[in-house]
PAVO-106871 format. One line per 5 residues: number of its first residue (from 1); for each residue x, y, z of C-alpha. Coordinates in pm, 1 decimal. Example, Ala and Ser with C-alpha at 12.3 -4.5 7.8 and 13.67 -1.06 7.14 Angstrom:
! PAVO-106871
1> 1230.0/-450.0/780.0; 1367.0/-106.0/714.0
! end
This chain:
! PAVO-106871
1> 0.0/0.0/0.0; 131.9/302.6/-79.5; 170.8/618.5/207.6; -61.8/876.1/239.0; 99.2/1194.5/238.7
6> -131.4/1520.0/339.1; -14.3/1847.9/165.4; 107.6/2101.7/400.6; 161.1/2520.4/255.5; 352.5/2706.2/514.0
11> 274.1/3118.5/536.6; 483.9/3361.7/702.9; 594.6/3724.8/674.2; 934.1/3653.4/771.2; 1016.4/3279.2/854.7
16> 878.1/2920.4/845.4; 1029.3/2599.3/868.9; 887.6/2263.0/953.7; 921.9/1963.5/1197.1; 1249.4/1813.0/975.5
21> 1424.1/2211.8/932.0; 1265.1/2204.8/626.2; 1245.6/2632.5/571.3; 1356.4/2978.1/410.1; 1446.5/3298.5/606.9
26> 1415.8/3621.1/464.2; 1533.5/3945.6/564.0; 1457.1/4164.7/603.3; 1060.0/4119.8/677.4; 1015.5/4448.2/590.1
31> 1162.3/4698.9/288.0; 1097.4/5068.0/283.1; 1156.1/5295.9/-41.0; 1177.4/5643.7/-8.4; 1094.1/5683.7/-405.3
36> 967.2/6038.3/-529.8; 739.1/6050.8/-842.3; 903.4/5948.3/-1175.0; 1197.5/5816.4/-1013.2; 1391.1/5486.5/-885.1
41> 1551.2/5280.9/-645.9; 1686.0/4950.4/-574.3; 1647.5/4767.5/-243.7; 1756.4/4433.5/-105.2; 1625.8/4108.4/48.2
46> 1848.3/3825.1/161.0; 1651.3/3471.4/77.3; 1858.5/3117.4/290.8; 1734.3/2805.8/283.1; 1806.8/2648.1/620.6
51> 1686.9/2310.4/547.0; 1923.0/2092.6/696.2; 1901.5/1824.7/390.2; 1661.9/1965.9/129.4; 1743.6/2177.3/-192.0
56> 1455.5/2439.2/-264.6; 1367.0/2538.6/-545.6; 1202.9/2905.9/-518.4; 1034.8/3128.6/-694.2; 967.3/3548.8/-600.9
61> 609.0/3694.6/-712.4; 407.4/4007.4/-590.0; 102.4/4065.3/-413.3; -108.6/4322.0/-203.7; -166.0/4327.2/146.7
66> -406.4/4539.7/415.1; -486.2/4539.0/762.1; -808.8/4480.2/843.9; -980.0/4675.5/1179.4; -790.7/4415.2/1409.9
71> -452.8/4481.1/1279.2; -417.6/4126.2/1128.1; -251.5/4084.0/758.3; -525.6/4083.7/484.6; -357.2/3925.7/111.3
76> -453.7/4039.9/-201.7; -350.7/3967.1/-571.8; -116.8/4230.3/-697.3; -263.5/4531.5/-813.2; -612.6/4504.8/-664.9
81> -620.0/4755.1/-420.6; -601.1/5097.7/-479.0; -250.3/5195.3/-283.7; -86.6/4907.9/-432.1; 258.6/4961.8/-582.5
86> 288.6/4617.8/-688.5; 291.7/4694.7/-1055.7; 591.3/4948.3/-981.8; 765.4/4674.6/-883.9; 1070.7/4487.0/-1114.9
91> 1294.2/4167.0/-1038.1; 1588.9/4060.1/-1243.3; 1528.0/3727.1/-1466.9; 1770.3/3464.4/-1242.5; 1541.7/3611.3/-914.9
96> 1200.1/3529.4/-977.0; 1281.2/3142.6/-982.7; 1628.3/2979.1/-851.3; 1721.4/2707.6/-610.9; 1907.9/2697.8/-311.9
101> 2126.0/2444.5/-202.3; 2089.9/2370.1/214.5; 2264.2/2672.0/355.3; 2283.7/2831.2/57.0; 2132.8/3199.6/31.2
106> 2091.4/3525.0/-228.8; 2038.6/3858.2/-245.4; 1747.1/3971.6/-431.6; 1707.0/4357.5/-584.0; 1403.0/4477.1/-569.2
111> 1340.6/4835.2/-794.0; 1116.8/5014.2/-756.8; 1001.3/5281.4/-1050.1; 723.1/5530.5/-894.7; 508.0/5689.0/-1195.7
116> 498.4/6062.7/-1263.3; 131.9/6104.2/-1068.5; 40.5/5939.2/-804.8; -249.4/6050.6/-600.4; -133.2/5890.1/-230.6
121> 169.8/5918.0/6.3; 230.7/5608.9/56.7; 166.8/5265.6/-125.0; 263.0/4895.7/-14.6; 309.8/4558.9/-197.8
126> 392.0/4182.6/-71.4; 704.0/4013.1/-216.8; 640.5/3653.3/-178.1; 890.9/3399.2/-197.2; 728.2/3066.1/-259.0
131> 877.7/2705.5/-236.8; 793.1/2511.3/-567.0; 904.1/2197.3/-503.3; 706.1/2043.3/-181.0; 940.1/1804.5/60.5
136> 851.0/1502.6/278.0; 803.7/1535.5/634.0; 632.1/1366.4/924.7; 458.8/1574.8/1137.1; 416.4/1593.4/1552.0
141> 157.3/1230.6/1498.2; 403.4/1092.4/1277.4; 173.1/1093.0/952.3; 336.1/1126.9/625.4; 326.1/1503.7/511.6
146> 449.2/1708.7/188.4; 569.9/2078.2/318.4; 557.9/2360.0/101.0; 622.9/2710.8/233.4; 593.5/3046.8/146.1
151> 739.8/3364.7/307.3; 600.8/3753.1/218.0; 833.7/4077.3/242.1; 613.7/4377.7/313.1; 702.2/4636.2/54.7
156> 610.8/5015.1/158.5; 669.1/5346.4/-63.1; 699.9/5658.7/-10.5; 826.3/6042.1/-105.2; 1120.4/6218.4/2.9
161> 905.9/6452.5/144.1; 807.0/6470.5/532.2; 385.7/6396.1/537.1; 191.2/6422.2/792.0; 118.7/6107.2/1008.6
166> -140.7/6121.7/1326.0; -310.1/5875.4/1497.6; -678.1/5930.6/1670.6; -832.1/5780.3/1909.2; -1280.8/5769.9/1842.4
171> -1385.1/5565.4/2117.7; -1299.7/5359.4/2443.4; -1547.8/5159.2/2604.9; -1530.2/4895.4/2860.3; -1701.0/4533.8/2804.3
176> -1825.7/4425.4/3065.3; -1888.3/4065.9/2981.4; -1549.6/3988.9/2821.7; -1357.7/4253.5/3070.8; -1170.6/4420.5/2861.7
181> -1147.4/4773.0/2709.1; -1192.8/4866.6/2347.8; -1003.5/5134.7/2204.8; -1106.6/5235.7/1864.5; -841.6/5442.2/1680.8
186> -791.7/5600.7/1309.7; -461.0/5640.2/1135.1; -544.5/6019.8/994.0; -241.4/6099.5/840.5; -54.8/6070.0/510.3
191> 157.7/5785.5/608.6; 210.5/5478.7/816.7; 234.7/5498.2/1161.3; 366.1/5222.1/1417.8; 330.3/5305.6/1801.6
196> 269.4/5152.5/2139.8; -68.2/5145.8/2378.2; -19.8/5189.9/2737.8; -301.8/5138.7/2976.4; -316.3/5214.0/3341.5
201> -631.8/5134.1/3599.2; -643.9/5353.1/3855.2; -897.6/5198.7/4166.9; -1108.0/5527.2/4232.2; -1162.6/5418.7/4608.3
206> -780.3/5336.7/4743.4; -568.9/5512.1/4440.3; -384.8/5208.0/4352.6; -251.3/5160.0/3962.7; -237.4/4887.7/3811.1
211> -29.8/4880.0/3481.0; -169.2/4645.8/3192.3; 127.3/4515.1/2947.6; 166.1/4756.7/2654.3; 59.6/4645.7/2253.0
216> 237.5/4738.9/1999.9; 47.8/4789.2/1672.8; 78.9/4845.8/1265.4; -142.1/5117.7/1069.8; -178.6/5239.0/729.6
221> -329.3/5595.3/623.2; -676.9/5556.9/674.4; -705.9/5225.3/881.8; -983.2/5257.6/1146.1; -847.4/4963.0/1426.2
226> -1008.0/4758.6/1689.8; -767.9/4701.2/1976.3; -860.9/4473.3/2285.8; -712.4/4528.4/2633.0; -736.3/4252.9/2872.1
231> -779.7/4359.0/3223.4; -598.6/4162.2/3473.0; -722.5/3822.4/3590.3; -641.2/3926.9/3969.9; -783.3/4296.1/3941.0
236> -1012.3/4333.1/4231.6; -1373.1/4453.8/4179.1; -1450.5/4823.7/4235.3; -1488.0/5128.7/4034.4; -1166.1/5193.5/3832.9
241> -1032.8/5506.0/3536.1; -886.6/5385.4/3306.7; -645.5/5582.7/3095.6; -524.4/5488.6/2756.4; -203.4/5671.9/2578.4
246> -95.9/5552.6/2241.5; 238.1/5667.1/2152.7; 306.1/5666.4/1780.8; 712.9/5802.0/1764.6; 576.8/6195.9/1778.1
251> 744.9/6275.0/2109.4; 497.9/6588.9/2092.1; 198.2/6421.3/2036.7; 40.3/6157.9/2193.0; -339.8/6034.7/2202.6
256> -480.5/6017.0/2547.1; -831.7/5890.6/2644.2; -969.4/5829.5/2966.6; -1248.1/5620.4/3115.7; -1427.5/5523.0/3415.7
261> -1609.9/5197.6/3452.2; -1711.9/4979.2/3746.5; -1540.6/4594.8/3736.6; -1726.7/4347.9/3912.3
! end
C-alpha cells in the first residue's frame, strides 16, 4: 500500500520551517523605499534556505496586502487595491525562480520605478517567496506530510518629502462581559504609523494603579483599528479610570483617552 501523504503550505511574513528544518528565512521582513514621483531605487532582500538536507527550489512573485480593523494581515492579488505599488515593482530574470542548495542563500534587488502622478503618500506591496518543489516530512503524529512554504516581504513606498502622520483615538469603552477595554483608533495621516498602547487602571476608592502590558500595533493611512485590552485576571472589583495613551514616535503628540467603569 502506498503512504498517504497530506499536503502542508507554510505562510509567514518573515520565517517558516517545519518539523524536519525544512524552511527559508528572509530578511529583512520588511523593505521601505523612499521613491519620489518618476523616479527609482533599488532595495535588497536576503533569501537562505536552512533546510538541513533539502534543496529548494524558489520562486519570487508580488502581491497586495491590508490590515483589516484588528490589525491582522489581509492578502490580495497584486494590483487590486487601490494603494498598491505592486505593478511598480521589477525583479531581475535569475530572481524570480532559482534554487538553493541547504545553507545556501541570495540577495534579491528589488526596484522600484514610482510613476509621474500618483495621487497617495504612501503605497505597499507583498514580495512573496514561494517554495515550488514540496518536501517530505512527518509531522508531531508521525503521519506522512508534503511541506511547502511560502514567506512575504512587506514592501512600503513613499516620497522624500516629510507627510503628515497622526493617529486618533474615536472611542474607548469597557465590556463588561469579556472585561476588557476597546479602544477604537484612526490612522489620519498621510503615512504609516507604528506606536505603542499603554493602559493604566487607577482603583477610584484606594488610588492604587495597576499597569496592563503595553501592545504594539501596525497602521496604514486611513485604517480605522479595533484594539482589545485585557484587564488583569487578579484585578479586584470596584470602580476603576482607566487611561489609555498611544504613543506613535511623535514625542509631541500623543493620544490620550480616559475612562471610568465599574469591574465586578
Amino acid at each position: 500500500m502506498k503512504p498517504y501523504y497530506a499536503f502542508l503550505l507554510l505562510c509567514s511574513l518573515s520565517f517558516l520551517g517545519a518539523a524536519a528544518q525544512t524552511g527559508i528565512s528572509v530578511s529583512p521582513p520588511r523593505v521601505y523605499f523612499e521613491t519620489d514621483a518618476g523616479q527609482s531605487s533599488t532595495e535588497r532582500v536576503v533569501v537562505t534556505n536552512v533546510s538541513v538536507k533539502h534543496t529548494l527550489d524558489l520562486a519570487a512573485s508580488l502581491g497586495d496586502w491590508a490590515y483589516n480593523k484588528y490589525g491582522e494581515n489581509m492578502m490580495y492579488p497584486a494590483d487590486s487595491l487601490r494603494t498598491s505599488c505592486a505593478g511598480w515593482v521589477t525583479l531581475k530574470k535569475e530572481d524570480t525562480y532559482f534554487s538553493l542548495k541547504p545553507g545556501e542563500r541570495k540577495e534579491i534587488e528589488v526596484n522600484i520605478t514610482v510613476p509621474q502622478t500618483v495621487k497617495d503618500s504612501a503605497h505597499t506591496a507583498m514580495l512573496y517567496v514561494t517554495q515550488m518543489n514540496p518536501v517530505d516530512d512527518v509531522d508531531q503524529k508521525g503521519a506522512n506530510i508534503k511541506v511547502s512554504i511560502r514567506s512575504g516581504i512587506k514592501l512600503f513606498q513613499k516620497t522624500r518629502a516629510a507627510v503628515k502622520k497622526k493617529i486618533e483615538i474615536t472611542n474607548l469603552h469597557f465590556n463588561k462581559n469579556g472585561k476588557t477595554l476597546t479602544v477604537s483608533f484612526e490612522n489620519t495621516g498621510a503615512i504609516w504609523a507604528d506606536g505603542i498602547l499603554y493602559t493604566d487602571l487607577v482603583n477610584t476608592k484606594t488610588g492604587k494603579k495597576t499597569t496592563v502590558d503595553h501592545i504594539v500595533f501596525y497602521s496604514m493611512p486611513g485604517d480605522q483599528r479595533e484594539m482589545e485590552v485585557a484587564l488583569p485576571k487578579e484585578l479586584p472589583a470596584g470602580t476603576y479610570t482607566a487611561s489609555v495613551v498611544i504613543d506613535y514616535g511623535n514625542k509631541d503628540q500623543l493620544e490620550i483617552a480616559e475612562l471610568t467603569f465599574t469591574h465586578e
